[in-house]
N, CA, C and O atoms as a Maestro MAE file, in Angstrom:
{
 s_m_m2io_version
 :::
 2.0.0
}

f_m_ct {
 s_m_title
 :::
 protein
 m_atom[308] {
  # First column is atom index #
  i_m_mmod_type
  r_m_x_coord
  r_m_y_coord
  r_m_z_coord
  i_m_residue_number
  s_m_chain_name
  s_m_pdb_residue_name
  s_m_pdb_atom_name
  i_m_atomic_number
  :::
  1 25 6.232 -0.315 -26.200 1 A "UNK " " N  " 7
  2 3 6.151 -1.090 -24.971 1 A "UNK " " CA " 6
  3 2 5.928 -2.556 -25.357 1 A "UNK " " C  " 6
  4 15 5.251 -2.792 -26.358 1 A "UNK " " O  " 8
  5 25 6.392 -3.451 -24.714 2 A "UNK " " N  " 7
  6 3 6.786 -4.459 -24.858 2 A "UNK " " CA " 6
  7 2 5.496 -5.480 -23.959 2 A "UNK " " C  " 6
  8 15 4.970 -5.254 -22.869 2 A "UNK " " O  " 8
  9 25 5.305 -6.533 -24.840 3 A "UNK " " N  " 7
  10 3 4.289 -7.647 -23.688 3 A "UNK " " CA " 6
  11 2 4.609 -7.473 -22.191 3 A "UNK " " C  " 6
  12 15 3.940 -7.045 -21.251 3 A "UNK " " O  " 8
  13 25 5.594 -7.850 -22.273 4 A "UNK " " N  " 7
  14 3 6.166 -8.051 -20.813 4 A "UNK " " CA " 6
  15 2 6.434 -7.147 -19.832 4 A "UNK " " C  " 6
  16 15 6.588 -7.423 -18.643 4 A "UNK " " O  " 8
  17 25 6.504 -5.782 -20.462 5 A "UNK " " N  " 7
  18 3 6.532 -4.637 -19.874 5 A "UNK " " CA " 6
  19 2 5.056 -4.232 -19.650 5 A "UNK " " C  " 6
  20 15 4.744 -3.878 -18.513 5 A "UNK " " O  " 8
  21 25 3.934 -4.253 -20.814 6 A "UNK " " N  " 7
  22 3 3.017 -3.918 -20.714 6 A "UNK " " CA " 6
  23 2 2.075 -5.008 -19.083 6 A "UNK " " C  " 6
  24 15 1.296 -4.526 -18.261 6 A "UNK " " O  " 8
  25 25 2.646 -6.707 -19.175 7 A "UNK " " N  " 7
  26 3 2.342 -6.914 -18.538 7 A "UNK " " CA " 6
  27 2 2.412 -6.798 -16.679 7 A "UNK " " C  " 6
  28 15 1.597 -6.873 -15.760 7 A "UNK " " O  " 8
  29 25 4.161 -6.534 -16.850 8 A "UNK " " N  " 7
  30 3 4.814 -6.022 -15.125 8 A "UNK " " CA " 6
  31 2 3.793 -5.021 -14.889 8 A "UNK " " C  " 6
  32 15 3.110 -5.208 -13.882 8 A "UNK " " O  " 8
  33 25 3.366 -3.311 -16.069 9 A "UNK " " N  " 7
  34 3 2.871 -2.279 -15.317 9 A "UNK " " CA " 6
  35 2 1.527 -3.095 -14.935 9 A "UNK " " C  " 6
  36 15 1.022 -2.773 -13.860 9 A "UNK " " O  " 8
  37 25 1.073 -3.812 -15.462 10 A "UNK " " N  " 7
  38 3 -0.575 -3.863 -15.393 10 A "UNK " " CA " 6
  39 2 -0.462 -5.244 -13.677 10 A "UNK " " C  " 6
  40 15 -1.238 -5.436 -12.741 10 A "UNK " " O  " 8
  41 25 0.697 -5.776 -13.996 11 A "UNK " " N  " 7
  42 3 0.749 -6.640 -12.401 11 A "UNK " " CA " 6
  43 2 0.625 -5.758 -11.251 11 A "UNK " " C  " 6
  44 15 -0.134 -5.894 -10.291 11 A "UNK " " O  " 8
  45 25 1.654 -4.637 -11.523 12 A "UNK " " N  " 7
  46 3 1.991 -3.683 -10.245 12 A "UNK " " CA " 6
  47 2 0.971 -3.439 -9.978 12 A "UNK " " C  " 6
  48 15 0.517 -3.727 -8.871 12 A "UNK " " O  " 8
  49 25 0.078 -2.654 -11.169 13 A "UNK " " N  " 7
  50 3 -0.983 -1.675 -10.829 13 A "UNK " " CA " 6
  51 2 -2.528 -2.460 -9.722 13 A "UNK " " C  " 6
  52 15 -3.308 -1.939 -8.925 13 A "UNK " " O  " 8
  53 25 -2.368 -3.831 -10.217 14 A "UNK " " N  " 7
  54 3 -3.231 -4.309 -9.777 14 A "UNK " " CA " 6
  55 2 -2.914 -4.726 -8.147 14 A "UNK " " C  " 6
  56 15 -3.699 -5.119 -7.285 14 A "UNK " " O  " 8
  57 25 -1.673 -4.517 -8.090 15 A "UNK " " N  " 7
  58 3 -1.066 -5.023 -6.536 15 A "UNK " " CA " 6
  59 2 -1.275 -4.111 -5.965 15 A "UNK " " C  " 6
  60 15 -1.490 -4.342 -4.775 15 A "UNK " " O  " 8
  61 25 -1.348 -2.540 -6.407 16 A "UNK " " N  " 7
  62 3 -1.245 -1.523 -5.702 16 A "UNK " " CA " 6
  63 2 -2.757 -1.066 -5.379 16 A "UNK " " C  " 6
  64 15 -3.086 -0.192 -4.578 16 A "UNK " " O  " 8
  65 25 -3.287 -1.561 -5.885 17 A "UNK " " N  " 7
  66 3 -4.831 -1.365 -5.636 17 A "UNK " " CA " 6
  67 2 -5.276 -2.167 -5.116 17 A "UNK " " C  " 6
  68 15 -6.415 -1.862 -4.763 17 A "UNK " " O  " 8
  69 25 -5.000 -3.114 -4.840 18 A "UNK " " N  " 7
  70 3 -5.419 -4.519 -4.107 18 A "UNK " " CA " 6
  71 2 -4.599 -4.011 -2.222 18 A "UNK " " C  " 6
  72 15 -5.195 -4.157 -1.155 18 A "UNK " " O  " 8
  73 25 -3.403 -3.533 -2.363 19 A "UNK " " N  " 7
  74 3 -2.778 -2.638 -1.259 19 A "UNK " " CA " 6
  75 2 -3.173 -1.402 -1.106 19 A "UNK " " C  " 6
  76 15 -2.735 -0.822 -0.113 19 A "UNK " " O  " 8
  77 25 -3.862 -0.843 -1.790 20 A "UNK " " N  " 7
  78 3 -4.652 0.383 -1.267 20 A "UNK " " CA " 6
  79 2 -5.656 -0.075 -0.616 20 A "UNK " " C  " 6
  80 15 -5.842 0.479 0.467 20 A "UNK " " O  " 8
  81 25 -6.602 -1.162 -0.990 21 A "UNK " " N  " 7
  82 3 -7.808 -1.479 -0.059 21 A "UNK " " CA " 6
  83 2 -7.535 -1.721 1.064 21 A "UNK " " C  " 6
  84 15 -8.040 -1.178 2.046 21 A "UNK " " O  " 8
  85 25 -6.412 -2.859 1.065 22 A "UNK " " N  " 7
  86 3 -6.082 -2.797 2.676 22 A "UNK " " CA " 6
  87 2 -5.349 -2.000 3.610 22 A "UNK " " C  " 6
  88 15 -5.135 -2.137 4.815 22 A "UNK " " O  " 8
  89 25 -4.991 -1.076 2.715 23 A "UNK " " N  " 7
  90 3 -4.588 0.202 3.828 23 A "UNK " " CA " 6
  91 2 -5.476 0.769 4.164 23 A "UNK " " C  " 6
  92 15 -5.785 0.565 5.337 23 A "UNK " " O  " 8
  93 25 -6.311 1.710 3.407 24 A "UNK " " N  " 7
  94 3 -7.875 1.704 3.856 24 A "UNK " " CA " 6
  95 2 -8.754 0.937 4.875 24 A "UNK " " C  " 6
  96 15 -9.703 1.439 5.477 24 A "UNK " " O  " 8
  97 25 -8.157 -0.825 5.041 25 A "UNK " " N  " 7
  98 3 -9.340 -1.269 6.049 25 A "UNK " " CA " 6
  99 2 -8.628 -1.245 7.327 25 A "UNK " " C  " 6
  100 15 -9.253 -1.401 8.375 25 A "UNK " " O  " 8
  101 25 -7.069 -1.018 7.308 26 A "UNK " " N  " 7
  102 3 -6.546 -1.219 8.584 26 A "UNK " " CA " 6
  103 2 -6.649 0.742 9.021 26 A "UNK " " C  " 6
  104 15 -6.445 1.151 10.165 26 A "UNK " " O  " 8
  105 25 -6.989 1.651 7.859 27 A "UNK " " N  " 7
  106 3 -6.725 3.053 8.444 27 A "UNK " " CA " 6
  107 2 -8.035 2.849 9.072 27 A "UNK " " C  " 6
  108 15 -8.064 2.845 10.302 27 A "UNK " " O  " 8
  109 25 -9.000 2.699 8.489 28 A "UNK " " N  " 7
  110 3 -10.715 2.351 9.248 28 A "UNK " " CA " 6
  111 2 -10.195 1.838 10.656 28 A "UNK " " C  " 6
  112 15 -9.813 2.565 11.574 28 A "UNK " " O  " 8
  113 25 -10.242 0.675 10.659 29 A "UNK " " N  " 7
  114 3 -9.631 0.231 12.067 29 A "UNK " " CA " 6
  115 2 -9.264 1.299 13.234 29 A "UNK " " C  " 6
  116 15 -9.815 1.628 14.284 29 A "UNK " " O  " 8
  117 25 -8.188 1.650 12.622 30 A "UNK " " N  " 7
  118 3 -7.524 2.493 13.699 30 A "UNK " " CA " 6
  119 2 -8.477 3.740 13.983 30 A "UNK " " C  " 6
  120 15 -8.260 4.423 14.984 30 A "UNK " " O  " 8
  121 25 -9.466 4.032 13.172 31 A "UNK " " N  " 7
  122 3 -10.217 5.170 13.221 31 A "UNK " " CA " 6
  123 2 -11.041 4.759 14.139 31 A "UNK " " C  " 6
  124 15 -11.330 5.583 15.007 31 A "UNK " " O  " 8
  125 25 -11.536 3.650 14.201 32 A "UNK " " N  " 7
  126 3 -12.764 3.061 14.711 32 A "UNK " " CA " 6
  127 2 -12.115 2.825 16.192 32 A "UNK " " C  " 6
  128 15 -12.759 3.005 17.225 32 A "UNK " " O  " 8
  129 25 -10.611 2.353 16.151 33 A "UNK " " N  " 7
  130 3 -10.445 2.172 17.800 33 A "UNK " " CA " 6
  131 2 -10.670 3.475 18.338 33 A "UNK " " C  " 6
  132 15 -11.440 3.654 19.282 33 A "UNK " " O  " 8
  133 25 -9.789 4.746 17.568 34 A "UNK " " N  " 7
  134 3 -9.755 5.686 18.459 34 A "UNK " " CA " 6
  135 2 -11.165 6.391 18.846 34 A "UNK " " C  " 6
  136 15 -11.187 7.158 19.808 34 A "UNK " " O  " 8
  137 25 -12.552 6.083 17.963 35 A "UNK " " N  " 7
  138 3 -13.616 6.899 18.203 35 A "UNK " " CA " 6
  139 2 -14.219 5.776 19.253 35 A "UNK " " C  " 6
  140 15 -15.310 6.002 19.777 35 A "UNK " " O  " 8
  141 25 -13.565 4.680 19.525 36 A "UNK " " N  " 7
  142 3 -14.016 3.811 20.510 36 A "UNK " " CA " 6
  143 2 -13.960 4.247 22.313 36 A "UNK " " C  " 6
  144 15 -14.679 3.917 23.257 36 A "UNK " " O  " 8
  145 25 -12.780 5.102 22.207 37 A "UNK " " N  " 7
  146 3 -12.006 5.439 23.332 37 A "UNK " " CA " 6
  147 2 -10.495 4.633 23.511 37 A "UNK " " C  " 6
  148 15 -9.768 4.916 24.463 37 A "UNK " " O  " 8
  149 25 -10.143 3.700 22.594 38 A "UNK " " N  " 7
  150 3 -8.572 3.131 23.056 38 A "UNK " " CA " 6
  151 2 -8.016 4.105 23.120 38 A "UNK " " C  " 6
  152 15 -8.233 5.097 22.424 38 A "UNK " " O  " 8
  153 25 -7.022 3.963 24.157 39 A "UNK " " N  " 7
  154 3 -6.011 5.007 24.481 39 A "UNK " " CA " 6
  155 2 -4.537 4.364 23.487 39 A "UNK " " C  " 6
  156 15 -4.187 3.193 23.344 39 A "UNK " " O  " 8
  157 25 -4.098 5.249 23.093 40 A "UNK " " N  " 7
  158 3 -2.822 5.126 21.994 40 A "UNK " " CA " 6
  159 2 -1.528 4.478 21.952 40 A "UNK " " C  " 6
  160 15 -0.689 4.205 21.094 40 A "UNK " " O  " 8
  161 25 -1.742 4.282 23.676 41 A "UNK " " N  " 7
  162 3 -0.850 2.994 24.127 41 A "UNK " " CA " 6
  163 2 -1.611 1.601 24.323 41 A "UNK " " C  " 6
  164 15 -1.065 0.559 24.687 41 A "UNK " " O  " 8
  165 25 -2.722 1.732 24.073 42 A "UNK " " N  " 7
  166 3 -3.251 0.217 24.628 42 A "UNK " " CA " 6
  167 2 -2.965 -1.124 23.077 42 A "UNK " " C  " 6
  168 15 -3.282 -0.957 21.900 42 A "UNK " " O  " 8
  169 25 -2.320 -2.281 23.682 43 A "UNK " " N  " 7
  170 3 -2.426 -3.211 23.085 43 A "UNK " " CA " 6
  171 2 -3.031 -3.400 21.603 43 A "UNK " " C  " 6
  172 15 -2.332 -3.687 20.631 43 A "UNK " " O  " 8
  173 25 -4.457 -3.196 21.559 44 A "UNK " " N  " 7
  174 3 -4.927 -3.127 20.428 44 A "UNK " " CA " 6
  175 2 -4.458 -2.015 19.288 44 A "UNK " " C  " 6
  176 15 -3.904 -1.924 18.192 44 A "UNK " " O  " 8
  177 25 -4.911 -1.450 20.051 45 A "UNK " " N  " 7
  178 3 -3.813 -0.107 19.207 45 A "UNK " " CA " 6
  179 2 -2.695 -0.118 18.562 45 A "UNK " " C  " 6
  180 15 -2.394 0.320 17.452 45 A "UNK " " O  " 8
  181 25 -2.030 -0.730 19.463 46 A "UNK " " N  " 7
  182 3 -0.523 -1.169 18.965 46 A "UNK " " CA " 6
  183 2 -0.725 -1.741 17.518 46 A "UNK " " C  " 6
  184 15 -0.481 -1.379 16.367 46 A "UNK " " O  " 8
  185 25 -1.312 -2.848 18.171 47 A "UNK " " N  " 7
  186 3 -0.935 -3.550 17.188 47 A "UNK " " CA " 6
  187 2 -1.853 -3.431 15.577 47 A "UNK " " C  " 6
  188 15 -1.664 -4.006 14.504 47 A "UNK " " O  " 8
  189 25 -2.775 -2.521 15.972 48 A "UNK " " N  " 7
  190 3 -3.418 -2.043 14.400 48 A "UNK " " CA " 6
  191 2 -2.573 -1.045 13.910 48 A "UNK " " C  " 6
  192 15 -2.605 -0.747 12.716 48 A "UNK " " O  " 8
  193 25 -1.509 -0.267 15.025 49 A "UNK " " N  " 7
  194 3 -0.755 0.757 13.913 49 A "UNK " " CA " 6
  195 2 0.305 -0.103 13.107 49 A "UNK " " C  " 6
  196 15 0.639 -0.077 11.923 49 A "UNK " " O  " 8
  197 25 0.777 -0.997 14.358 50 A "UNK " " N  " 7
  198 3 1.800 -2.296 13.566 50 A "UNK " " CA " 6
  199 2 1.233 -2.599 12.251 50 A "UNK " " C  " 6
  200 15 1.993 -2.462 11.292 50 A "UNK " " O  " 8
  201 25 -0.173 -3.051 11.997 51 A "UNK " " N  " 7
  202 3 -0.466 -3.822 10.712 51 A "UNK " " CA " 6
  203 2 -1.020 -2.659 9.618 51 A "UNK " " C  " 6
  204 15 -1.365 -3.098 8.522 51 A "UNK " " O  " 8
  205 25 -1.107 -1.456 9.805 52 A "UNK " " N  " 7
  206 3 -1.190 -0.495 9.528 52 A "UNK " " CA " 6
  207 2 0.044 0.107 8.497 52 A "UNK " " C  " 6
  208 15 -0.086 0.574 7.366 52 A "UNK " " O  " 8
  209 25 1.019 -0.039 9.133 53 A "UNK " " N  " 7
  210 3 2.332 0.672 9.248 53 A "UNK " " CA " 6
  211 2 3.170 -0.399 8.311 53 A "UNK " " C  " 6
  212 15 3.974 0.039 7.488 53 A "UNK " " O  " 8
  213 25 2.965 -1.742 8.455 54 A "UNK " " N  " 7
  214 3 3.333 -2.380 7.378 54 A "UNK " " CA " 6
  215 2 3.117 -2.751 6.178 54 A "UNK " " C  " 6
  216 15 3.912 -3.033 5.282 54 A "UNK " " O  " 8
  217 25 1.498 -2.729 6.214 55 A "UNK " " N  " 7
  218 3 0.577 -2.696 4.467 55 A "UNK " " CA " 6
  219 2 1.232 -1.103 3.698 55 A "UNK " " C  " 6
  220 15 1.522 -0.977 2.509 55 A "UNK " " O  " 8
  221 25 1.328 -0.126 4.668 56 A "UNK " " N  " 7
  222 3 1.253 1.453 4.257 56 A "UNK " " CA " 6
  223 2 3.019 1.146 3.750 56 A "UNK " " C  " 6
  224 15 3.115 1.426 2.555 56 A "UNK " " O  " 8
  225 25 3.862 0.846 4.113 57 A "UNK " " N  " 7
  226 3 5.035 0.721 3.862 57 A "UNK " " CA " 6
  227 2 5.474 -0.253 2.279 57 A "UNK " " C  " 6
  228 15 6.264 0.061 1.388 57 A "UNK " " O  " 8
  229 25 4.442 -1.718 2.444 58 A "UNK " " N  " 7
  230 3 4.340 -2.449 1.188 58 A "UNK " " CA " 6
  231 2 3.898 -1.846 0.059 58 A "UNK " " C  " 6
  232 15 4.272 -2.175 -1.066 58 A "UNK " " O  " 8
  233 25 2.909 -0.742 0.359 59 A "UNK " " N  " 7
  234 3 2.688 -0.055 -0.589 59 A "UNK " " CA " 6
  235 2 2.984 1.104 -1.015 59 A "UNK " " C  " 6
  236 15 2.252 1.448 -1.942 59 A "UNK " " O  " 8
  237 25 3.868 1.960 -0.680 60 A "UNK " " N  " 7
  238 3 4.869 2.654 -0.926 60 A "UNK " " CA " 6
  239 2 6.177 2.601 -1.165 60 A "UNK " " C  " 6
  240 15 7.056 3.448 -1.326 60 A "UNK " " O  " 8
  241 25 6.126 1.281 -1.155 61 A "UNK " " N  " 7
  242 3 7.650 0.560 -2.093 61 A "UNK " " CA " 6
  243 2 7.171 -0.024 -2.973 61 A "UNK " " C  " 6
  244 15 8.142 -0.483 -3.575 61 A "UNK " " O  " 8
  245 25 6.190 -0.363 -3.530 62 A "UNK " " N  " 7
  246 3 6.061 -0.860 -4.541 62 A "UNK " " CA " 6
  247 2 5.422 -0.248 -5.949 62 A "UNK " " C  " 6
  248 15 5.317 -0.661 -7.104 62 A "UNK " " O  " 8
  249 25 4.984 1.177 -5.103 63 A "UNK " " N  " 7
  250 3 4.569 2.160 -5.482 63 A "UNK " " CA " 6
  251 2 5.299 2.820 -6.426 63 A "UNK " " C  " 6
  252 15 4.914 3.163 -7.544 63 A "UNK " " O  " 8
  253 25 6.958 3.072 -5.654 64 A "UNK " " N  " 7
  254 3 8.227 3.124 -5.980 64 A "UNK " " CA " 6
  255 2 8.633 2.754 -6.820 64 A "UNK " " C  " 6
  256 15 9.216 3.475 -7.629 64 A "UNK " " O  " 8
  257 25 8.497 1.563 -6.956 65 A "UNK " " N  " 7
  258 3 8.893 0.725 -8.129 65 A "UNK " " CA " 6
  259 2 8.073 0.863 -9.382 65 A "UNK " " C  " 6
  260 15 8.627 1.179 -10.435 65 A "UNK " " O  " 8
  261 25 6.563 0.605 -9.306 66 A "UNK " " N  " 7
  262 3 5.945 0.962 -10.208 66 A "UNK " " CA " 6
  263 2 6.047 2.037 -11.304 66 A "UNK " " C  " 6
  264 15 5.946 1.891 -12.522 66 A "UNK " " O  " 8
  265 25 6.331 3.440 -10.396 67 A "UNK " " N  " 7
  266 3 6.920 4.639 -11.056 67 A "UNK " " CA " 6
  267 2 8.152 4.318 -11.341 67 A "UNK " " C  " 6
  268 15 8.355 4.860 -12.427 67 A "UNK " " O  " 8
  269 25 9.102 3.764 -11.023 68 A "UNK " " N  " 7
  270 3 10.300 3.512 -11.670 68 A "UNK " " CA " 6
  271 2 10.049 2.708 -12.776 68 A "UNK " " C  " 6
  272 15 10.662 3.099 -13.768 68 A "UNK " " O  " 8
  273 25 9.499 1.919 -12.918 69 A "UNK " " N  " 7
  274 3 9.191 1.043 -14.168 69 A "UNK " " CA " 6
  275 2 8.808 1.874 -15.333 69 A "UNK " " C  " 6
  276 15 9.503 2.098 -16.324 69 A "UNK " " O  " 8
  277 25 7.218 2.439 -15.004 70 A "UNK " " N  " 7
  278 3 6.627 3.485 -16.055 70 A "UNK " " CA " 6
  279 2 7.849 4.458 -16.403 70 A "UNK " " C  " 6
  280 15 7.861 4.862 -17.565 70 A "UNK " " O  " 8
  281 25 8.968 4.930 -15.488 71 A "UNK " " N  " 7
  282 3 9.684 6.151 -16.206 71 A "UNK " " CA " 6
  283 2 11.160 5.379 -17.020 71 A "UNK " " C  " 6
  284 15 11.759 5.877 -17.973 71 A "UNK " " O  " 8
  285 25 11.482 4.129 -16.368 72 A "UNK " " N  " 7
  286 3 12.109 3.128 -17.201 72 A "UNK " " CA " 6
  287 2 11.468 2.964 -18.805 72 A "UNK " " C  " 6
  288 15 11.868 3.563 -19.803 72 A "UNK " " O  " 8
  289 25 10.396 2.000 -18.724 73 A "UNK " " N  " 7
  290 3 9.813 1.984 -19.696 73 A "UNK " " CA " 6
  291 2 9.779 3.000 -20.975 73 A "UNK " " C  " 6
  292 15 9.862 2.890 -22.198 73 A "UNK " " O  " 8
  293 25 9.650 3.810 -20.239 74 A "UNK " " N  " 7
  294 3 9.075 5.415 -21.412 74 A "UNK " " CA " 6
  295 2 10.538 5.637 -21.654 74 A "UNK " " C  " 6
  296 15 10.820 5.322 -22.810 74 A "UNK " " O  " 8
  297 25 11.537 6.057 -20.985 75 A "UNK " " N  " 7
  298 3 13.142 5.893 -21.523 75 A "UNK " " CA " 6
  299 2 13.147 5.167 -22.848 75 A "UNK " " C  " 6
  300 15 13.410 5.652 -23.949 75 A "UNK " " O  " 8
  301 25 12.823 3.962 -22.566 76 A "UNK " " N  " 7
  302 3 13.219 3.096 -23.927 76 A "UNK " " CA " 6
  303 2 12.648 2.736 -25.008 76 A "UNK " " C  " 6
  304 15 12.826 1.827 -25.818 76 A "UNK " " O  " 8
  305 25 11.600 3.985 -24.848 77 A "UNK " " N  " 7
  306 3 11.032 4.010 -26.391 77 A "UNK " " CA " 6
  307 2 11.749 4.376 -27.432 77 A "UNK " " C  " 6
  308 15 11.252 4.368 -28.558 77 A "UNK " " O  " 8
  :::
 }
 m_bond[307] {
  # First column is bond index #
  i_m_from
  i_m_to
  i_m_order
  :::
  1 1 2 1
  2 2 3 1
  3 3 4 2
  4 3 5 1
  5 5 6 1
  6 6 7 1
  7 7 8 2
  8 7 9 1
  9 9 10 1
  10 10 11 1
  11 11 12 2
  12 11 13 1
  13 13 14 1
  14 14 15 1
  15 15 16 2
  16 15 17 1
  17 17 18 1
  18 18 19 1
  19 19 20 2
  20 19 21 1
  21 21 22 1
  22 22 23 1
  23 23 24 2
  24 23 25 1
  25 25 26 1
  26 26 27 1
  27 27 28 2
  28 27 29 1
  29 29 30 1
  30 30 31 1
  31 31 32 2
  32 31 33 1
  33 33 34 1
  34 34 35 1
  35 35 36 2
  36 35 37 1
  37 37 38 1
  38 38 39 1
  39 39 40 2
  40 39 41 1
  41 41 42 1
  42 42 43 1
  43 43 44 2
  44 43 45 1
  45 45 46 1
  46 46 47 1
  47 47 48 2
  48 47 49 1
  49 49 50 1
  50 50 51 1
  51 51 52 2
  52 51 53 1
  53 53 54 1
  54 54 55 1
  55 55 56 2
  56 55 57 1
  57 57 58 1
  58 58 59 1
  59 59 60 2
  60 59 61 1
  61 61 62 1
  62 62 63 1
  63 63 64 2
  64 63 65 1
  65 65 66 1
  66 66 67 1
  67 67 68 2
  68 67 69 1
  69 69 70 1
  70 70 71 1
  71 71 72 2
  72 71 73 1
  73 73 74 1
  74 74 75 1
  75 75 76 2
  76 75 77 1
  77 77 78 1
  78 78 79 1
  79 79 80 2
  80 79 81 1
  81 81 82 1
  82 82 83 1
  83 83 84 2
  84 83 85 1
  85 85 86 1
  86 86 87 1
  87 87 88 2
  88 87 89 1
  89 89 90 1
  90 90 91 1
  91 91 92 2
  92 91 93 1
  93 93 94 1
  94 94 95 1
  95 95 96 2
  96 95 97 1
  97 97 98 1
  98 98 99 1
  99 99 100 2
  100 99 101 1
  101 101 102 1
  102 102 103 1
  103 103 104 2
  104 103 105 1
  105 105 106 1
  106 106 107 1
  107 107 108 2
  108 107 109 1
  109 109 110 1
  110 110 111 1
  111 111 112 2
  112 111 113 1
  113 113 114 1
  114 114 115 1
  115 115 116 2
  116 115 117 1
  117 117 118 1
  118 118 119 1
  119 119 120 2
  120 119 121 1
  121 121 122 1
  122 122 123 1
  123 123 124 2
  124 123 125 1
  125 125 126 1
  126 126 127 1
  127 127 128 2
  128 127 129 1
  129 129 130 1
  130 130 131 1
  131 131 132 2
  132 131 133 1
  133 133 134 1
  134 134 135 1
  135 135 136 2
  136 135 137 1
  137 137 138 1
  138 138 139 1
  139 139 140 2
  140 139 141 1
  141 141 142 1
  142 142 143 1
  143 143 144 2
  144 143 145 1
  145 145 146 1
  146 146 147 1
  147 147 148 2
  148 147 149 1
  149 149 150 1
  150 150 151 1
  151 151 152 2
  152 151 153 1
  153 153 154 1
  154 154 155 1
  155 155 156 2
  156 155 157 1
  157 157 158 1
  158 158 159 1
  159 159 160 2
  160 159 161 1
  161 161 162 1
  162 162 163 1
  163 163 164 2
  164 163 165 1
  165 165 166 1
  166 166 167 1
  167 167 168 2
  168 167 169 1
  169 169 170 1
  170 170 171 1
  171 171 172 2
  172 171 173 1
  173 173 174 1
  174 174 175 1
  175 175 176 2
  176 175 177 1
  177 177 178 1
  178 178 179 1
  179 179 180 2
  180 179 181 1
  181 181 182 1
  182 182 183 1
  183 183 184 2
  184 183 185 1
  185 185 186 1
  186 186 187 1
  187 187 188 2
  188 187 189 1
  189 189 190 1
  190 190 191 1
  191 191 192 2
  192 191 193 1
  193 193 194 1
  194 194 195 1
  195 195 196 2
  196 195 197 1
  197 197 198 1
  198 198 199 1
  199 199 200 2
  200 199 201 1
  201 201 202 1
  202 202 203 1
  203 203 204 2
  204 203 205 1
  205 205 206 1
  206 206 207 1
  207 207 208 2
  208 207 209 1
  209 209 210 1
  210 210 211 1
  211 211 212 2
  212 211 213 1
  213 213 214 1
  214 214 215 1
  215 215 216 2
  216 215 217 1
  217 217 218 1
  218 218 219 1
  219 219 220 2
  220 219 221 1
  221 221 222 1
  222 222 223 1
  223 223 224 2
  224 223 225 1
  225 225 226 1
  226 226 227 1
  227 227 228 2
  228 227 229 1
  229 229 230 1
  230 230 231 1
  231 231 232 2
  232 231 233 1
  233 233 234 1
  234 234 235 1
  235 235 236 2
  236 235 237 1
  237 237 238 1
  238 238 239 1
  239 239 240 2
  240 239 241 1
  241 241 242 1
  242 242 243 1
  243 243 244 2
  244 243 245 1
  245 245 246 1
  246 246 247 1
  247 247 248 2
  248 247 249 1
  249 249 250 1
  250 250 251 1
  251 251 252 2
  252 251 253 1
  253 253 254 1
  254 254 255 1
  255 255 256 2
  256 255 257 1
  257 257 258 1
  258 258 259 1
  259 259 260 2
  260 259 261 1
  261 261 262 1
  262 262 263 1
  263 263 264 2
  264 263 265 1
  265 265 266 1
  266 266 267 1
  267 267 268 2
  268 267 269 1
  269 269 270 1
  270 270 271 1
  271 271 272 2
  272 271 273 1
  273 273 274 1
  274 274 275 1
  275 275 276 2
  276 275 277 1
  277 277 278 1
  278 278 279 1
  279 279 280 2
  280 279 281 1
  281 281 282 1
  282 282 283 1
  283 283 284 2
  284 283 285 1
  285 285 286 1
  286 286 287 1
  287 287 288 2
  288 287 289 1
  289 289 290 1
  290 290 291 1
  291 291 292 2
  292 291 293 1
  293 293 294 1
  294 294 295 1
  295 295 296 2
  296 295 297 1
  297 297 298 1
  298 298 299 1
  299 299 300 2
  300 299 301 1
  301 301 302 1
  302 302 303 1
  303 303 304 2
  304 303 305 1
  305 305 306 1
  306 306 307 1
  307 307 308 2
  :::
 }
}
């Protein structure tokens, strides 16, 4: 493995954990509206599944990639 390779996995990894926390604070969120009583159409709601739904998405593509890299990588040993 190569600097530069060694360095991409260790970038990803740190992005993906830095995007796990905030999927975690927006899944909290949404936990916290619903034990609040928001109803699943109301406004707020919305829009925490919106910001929800897009961290959870950033990090499952990049996730993607990450594992594509590591199984790239290991190929070209």
């Amino acid at each position: 493995m190569t600097k530069q390779q060694k360095s991409l996995l260790i970038k990803q990894a740190l992005k993906l954990t830095t995007l796990g926390i905030k999927v975690e604070q927006e899944r909290d969120i949404l936990r916290r509206l619903v034990e609040q009583g928001y109803a699943y159409t109301s406004p707020e709601m919305r829009e925490a599944l919106t910001r929800f739904r897009q961290v959870d998405a950033e990090w499952k593509q990049l996730e993607a990639e990450h594992l594509a890299s590591k199984v790239e990588i290991q190929r070209g040993r």
